[in-house]
NUFIMI-679438 format. One record per atom (N, C-alpha, C, O, CB): residue number from 0; atom name; x, y, z. Coordinates in steps of 0.1 Angstrom, whole numbers, m for minus. Glycine has a CB too. Layout:
residues N
n:NUM	atom:CA	u:X	v:Y	w:Z
...
end
This chain:
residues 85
n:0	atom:N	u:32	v:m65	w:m39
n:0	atom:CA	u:29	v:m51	w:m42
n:0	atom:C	u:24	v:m45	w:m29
n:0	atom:O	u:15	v:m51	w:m22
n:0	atom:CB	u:19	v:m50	w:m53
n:1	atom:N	u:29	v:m35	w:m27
n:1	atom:CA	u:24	v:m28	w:m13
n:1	atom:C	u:18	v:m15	w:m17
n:1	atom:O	u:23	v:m9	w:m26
n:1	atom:CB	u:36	v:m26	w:m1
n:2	atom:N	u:10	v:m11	w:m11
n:2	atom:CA	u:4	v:4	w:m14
n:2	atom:C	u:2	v:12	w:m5
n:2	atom:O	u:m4	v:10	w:5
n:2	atom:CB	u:m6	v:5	w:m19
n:3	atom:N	u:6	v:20	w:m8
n:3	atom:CA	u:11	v:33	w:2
n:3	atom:C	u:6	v:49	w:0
n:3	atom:O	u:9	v:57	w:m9
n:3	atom:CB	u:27	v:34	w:m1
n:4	atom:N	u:1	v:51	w:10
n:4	atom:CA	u:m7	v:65	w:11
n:4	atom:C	u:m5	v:77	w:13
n:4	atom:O	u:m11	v:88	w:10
n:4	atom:CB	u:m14	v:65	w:18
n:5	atom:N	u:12	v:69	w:21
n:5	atom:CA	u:21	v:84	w:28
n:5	atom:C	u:33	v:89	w:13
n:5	atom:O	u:42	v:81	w:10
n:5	atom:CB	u:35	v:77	w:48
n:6	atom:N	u:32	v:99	w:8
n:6	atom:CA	u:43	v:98	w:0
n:6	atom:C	u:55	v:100	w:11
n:6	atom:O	u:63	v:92	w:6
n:6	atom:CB	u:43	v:108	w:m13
n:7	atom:N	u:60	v:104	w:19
n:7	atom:CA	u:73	v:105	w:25
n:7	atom:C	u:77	v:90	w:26
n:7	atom:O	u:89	v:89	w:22
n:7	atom:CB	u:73	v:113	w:39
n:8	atom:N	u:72	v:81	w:30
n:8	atom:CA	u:73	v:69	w:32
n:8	atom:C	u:73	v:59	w:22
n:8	atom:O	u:77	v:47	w:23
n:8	atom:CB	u:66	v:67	w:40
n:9	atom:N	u:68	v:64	w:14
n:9	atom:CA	u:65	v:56	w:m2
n:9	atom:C	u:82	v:58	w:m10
n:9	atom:O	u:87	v:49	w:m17
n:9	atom:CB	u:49	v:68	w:m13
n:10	atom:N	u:88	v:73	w:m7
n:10	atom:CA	u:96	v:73	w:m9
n:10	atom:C	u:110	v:70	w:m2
n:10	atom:O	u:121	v:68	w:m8
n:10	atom:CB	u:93	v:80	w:m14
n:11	atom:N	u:109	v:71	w:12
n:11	atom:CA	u:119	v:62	w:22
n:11	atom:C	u:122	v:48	w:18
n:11	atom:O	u:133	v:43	w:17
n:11	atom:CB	u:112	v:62	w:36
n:12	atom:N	u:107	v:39	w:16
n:12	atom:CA	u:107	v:27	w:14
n:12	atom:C	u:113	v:23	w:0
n:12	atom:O	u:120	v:13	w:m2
n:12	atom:CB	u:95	v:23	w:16
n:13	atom:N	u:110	v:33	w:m11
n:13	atom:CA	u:118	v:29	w:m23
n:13	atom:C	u:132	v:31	w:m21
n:13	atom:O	u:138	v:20	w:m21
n:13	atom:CB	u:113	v:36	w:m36
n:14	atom:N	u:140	v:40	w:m19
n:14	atom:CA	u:154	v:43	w:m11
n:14	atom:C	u:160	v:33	w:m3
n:14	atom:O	u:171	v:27	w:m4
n:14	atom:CB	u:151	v:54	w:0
n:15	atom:N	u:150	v:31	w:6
n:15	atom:CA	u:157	v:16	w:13
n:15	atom:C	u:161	v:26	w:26
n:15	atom:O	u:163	v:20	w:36
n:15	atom:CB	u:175	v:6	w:3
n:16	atom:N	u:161	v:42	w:28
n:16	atom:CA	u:167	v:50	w:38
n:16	atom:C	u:159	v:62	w:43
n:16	atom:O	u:150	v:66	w:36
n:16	atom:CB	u:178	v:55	w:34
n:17	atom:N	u:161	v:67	w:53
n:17	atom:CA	u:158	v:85	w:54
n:17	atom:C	u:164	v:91	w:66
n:17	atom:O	u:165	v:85	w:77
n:17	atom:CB	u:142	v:90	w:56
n:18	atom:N	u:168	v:102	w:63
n:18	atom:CA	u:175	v:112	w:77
n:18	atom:C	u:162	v:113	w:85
n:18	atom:O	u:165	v:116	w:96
n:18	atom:CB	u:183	v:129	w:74
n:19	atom:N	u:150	v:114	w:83
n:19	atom:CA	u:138	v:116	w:96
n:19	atom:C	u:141	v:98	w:103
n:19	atom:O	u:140	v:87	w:97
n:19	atom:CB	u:115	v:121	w:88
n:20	atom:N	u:145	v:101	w:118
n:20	atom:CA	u:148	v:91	w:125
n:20	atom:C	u:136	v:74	w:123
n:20	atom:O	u:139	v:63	w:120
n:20	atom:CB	u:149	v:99	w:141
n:21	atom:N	u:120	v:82	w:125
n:21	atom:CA	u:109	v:72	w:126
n:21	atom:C	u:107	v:66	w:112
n:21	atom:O	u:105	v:54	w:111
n:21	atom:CB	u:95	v:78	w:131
n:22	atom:N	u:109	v:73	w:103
n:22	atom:CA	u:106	v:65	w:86
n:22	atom:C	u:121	v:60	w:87
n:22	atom:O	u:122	v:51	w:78
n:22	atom:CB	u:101	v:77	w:69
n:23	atom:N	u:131	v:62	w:93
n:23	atom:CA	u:143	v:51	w:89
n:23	atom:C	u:138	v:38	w:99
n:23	atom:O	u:135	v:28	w:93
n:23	atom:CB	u:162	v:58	w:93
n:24	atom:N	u:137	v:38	w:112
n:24	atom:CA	u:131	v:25	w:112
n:24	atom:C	u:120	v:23	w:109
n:24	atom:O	u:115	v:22	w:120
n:24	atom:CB	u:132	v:20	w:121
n:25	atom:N	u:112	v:21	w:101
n:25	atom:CA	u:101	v:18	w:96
n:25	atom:C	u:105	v:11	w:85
n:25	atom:O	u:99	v:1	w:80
n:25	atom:CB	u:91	v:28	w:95
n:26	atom:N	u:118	v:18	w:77
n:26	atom:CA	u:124	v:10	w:65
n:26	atom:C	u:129	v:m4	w:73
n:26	atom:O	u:126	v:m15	w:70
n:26	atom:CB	u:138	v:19	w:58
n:27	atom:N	u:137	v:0	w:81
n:27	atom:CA	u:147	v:m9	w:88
n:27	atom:C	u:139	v:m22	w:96
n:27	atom:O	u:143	v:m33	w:101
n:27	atom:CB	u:155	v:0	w:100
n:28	atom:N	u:127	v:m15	w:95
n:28	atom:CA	u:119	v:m31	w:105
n:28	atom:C	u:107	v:m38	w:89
n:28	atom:O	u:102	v:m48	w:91
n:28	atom:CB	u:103	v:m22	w:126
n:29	atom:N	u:106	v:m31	w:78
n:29	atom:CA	u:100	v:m34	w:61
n:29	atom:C	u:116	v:m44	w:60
n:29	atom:O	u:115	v:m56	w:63
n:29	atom:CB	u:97	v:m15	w:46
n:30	atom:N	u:127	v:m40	w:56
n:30	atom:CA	u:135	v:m46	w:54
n:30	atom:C	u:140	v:m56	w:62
n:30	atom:O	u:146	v:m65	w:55
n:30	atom:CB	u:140	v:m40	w:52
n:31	atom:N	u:140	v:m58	w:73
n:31	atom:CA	u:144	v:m68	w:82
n:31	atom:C	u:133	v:m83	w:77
n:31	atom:O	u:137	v:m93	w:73
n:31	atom:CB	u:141	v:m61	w:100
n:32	atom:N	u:120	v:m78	w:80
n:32	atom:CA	u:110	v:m88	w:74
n:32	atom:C	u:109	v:m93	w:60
n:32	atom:O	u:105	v:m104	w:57
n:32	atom:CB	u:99	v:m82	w:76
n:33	atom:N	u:113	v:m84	w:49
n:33	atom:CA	u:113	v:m86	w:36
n:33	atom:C	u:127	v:m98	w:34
n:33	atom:O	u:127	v:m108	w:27
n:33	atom:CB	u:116	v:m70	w:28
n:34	atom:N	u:137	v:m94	w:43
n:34	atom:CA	u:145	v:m106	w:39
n:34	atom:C	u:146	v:m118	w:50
n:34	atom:O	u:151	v:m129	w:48
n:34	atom:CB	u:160	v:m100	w:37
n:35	atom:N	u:141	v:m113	w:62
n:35	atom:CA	u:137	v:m131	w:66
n:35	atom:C	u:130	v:m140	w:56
n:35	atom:O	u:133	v:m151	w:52
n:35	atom:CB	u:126	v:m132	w:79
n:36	atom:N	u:120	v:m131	w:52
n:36	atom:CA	u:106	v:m140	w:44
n:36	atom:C	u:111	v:m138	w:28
n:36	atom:O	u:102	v:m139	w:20
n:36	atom:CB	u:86	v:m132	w:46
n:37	atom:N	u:123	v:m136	w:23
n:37	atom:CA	u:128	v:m135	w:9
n:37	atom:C	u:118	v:m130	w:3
n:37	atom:O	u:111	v:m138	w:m2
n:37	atom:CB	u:132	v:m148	w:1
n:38	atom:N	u:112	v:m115	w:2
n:38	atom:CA	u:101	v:m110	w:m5
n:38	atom:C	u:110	v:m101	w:m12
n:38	atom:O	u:122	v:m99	w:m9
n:38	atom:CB	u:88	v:m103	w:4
n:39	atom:N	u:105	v:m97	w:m19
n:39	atom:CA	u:109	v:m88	w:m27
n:39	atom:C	u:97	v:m76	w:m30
n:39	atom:O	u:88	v:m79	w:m38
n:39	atom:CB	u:113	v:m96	w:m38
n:40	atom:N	u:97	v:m63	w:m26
n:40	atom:CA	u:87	v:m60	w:m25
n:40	atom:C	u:88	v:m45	w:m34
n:40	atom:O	u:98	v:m37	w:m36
n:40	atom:CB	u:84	v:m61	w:m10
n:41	atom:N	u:76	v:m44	w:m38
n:41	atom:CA	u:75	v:m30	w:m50
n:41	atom:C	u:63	v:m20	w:m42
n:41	atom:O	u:51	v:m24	w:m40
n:41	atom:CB	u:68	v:m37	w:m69
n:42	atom:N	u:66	v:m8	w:m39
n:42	atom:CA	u:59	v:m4	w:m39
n:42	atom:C	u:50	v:8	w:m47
n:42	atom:O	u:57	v:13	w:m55
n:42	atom:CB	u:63	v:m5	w:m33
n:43	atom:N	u:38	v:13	w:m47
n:43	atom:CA	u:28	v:21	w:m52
n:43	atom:C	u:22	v:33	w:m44
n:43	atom:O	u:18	v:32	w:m32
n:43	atom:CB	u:17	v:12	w:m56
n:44	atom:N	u:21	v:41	w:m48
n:44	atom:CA	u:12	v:54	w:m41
n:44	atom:C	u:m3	v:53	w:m46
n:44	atom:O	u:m7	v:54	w:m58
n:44	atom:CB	u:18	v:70	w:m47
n:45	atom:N	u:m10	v:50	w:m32
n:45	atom:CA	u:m24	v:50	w:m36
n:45	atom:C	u:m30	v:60	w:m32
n:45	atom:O	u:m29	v:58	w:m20
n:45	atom:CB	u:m32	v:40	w:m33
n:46	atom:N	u:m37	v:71	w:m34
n:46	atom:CA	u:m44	v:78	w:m26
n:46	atom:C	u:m56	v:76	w:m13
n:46	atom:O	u:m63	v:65	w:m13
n:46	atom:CB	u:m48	v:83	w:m35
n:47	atom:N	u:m57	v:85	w:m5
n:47	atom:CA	u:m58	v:77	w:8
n:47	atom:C	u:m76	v:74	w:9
n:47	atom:O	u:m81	v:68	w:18
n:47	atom:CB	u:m50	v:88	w:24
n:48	atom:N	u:m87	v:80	w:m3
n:48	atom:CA	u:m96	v:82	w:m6
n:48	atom:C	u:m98	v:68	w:m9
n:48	atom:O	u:m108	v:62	w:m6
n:48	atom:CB	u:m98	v:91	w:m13
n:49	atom:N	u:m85	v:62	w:m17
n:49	atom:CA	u:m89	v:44	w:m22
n:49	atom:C	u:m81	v:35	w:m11
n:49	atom:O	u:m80	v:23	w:m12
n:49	atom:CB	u:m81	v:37	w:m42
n:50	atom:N	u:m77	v:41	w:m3
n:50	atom:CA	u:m73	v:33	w:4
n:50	atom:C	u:m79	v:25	w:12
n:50	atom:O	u:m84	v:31	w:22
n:50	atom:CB	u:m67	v:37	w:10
n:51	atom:N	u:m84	v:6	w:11
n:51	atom:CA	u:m93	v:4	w:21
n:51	atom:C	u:m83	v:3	w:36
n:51	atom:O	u:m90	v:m4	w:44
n:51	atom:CB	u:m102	v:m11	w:16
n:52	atom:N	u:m74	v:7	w:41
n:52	atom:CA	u:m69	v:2	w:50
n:52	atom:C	u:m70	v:18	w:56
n:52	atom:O	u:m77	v:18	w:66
n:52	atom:CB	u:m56	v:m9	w:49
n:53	atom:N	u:m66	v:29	w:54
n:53	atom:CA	u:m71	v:40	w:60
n:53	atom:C	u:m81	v:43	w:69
n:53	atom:O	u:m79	v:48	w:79
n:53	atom:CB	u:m74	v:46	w:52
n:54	atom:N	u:m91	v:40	w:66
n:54	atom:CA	u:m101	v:40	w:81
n:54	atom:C	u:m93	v:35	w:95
n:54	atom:O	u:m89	v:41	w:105
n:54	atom:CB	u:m114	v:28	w:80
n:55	atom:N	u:m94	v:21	w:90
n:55	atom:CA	u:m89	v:16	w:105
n:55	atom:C	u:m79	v:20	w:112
n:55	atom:O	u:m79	v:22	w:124
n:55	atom:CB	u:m87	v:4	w:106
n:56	atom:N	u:m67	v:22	w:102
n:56	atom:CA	u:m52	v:31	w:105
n:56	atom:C	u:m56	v:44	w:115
n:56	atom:O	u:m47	v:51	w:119
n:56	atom:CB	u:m43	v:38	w:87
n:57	atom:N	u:m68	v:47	w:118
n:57	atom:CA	u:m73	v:60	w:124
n:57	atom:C	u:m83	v:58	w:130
n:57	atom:O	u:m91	v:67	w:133
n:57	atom:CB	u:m75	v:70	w:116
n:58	atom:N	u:m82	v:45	w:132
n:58	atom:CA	u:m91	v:40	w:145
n:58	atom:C	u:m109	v:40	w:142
n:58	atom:O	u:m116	v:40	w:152
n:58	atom:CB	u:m88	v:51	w:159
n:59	atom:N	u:m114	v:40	w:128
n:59	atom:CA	u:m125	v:43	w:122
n:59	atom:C	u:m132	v:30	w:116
n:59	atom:O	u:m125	v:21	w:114
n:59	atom:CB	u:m122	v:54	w:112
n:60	atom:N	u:m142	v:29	w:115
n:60	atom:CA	u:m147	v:13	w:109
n:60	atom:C	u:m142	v:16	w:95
n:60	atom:O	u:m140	v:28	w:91
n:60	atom:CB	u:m167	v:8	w:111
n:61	atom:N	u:m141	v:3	w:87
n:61	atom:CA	u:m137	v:1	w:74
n:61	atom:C	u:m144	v:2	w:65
n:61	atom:O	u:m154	v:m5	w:64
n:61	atom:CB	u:m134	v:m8	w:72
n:62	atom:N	u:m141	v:11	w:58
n:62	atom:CA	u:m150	v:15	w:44
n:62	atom:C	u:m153	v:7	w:29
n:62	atom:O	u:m159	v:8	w:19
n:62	atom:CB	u:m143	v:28	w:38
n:63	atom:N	u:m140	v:m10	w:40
n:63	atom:CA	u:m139	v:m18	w:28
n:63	atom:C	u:m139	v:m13	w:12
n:63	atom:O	u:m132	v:m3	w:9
n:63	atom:CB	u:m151	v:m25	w:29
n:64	atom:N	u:m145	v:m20	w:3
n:64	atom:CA	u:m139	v:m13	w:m9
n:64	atom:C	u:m149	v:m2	w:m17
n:64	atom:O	u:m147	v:3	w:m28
n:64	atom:CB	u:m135	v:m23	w:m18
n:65	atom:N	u:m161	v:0	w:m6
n:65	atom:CA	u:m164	v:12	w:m7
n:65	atom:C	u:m165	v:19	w:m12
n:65	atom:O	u:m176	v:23	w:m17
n:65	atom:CB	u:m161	v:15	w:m4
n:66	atom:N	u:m154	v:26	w:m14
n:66	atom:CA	u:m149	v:36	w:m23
n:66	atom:C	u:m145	v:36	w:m37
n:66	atom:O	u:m146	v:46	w:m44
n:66	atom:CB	u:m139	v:41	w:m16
n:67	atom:N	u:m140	v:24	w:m43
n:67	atom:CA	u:m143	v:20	w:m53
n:67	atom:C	u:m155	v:12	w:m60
n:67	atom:O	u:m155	v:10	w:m72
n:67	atom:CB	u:m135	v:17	w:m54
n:68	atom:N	u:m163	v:9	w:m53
n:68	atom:CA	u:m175	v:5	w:m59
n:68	atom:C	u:m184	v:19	w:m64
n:68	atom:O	u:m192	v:19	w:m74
n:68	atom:CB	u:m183	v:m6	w:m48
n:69	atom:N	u:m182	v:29	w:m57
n:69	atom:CA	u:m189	v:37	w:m60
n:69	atom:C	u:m183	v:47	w:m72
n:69	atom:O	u:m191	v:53	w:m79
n:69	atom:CB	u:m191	v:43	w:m47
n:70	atom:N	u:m171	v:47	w:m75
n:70	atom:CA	u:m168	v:52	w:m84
n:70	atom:C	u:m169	v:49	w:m102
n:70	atom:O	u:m165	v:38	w:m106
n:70	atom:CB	u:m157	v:52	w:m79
n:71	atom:N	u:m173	v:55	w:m110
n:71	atom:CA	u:m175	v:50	w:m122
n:71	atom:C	u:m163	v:48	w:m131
n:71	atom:O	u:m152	v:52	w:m129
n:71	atom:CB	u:m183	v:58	w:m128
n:72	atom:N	u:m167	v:41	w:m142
n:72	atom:CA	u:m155	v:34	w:m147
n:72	atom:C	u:m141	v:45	w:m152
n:72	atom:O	u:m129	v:43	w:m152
n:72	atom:CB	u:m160	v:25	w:m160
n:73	atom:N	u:m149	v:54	w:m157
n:73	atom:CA	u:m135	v:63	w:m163
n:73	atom:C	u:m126	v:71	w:m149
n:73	atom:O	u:m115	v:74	w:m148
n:73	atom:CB	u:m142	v:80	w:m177
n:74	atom:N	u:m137	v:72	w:m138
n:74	atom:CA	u:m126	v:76	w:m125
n:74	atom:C	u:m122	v:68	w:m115
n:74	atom:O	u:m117	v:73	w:m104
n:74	atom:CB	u:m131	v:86	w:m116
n:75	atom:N	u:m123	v:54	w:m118
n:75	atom:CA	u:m115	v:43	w:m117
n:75	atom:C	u:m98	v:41	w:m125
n:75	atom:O	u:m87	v:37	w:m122
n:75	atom:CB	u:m124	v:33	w:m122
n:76	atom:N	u:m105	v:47	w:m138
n:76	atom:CA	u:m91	v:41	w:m150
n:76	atom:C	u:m80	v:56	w:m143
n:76	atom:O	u:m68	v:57	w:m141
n:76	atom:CB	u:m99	v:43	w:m177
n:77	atom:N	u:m89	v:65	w:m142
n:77	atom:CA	u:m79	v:80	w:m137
n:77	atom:C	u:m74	v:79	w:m126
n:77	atom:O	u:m64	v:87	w:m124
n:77	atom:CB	u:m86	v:93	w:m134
n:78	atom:N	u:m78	v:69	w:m116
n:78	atom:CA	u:m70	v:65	w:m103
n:78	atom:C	u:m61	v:58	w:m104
n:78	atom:O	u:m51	v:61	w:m97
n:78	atom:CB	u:m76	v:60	w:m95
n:79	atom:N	u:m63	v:45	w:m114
n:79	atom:CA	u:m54	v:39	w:m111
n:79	atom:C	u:m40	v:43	w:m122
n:79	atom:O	u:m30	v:37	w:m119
n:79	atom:CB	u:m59	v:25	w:m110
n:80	atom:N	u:m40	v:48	w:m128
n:80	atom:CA	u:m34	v:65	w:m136
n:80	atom:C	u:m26	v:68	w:m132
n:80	atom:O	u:m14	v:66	w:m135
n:80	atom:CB	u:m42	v:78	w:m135
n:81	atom:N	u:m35	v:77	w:m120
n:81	atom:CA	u:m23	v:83	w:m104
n:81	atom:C	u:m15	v:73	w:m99
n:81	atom:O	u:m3	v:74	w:m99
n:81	atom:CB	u:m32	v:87	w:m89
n:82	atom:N	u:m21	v:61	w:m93
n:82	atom:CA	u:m13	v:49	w:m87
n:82	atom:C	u:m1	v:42	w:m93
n:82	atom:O	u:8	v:36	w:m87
n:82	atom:CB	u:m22	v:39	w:m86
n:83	atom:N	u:m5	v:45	w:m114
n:83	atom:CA	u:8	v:44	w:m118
n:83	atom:C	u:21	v:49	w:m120
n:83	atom:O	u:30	v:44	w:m125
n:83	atom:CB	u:7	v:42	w:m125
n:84	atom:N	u:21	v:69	w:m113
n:84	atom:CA	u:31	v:75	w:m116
n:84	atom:C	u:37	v:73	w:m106
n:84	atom:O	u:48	v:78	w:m104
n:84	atom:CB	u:30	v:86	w:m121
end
């Protein structure tokens, strides 16, 4: 399971393609690796607020999980909600 923050890319990657040149290889170098290593891979839209890997992607210390510890249970269940559509 991979999780993904960018929808353009969330949706390139489910496609397997895209006419913007940089998200086609970004598919092309996900797919090259997915089938050396026989993965099979699914991806999810997480928003970039739960994202623990967002910080660093922007050169920022890690908020680790942070951001969900702080959240209470019903805007936990509402996130991961979002993460399912």
């Amino acid at each position: 399971m991979c999780f993904v923050d960018n929808q353009a890319l969330l949706g390139s990657l489910r496609k397997g393609r895209s006419s913007a040149v940089r998200l086609l290889h970004i598919c092309r170098r996900v797919a090259a690796h997915a089938l050396f290593a026989e993965l099979r891979l699914h991806y999810r839209y997480v928003p970039s607020a739960l994202n623990v890997a967002d910080a660093p992607s922007r050169g920022k210390p890690s908020a680790g999980c942070q951001a969900w510890q702080s959240m209470t249970t019903d805007e936990v269940g509402e996130a991961e909600a979002e993460c399912a559509t």
